[in-house]
Each structure stands twice: as structure tokens, then as C-alpha cells.
C-alpha positions, 0 to 999 in steps of 0.5 A: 755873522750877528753882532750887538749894536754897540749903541742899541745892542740890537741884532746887526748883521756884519756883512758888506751890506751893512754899510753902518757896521758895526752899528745897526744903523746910520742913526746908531752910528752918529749917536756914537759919533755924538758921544765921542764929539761931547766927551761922553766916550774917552780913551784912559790915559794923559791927553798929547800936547795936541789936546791942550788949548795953549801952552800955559795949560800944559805947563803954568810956568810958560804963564808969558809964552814960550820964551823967543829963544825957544821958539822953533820959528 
């Protein structure tokens, strides 16, 4: 089966030879990687806590930490 490069959307072949599928090359596939690493793909949608550098940018009234008596340790 043919498919379109998703970065060049040069003719690829899908098949297990092509060990970059489904990108046409390596150098496709870590310019993709490239995009995702500098925010220049996203996926819609609120980022999970695990996205924010701290507390206080998820919620700005923890501007002093999460209180000790909250603290899971």
C-alpha cells in the first residue's frame, strides 16, 4: 500500500520495509519529532496537571505552596 509522508507527502510505501513508516524517511520522521518537541504539533484540549511547571500556575491561590496539612507526604 502507498501513503502520503505526513511531513513531505512524498509517495511512501507502508510495508514492514520501511521501518520509518509512515514517514518516508528517518529525516521525515525527526522533523516530525522536531514539530511535536517545540510545540509546533499540539493536541486540542486542557493540558493534565502534569503539564504545568508548579502548582501556582494551575491555581494562583496556592501563590505559597500547597498547604502542609494537604501534602500527601
Amino acid at each position: 500500500m502507498r501513503v502520503a509522508c505526513p511531513t513531505c507527502k512524498k509517495d511512501s510505501e507502508w510495508s514492514e520495509g520501511n521501518t520509518s513508516r509512515p514517514f518516508c524517511s528517518e529525516r521525515c520522521k525527526l522533523i516530525d519529532l522536531g514539530e511535536w518537541a517545540n510545540e509546533g504539533h499540539t493536541i486540542p484540549g486542557t493540558p493534565s496537571i502534569e503539564a504545568f511547571e508548579s502548582i501556582e500556575e494551575l491555581n494562583p491561590e496556592f501563590g505559597d505552596g500547597i498547604p502542609s496539612e494537604d501534602r500527601l507526604h
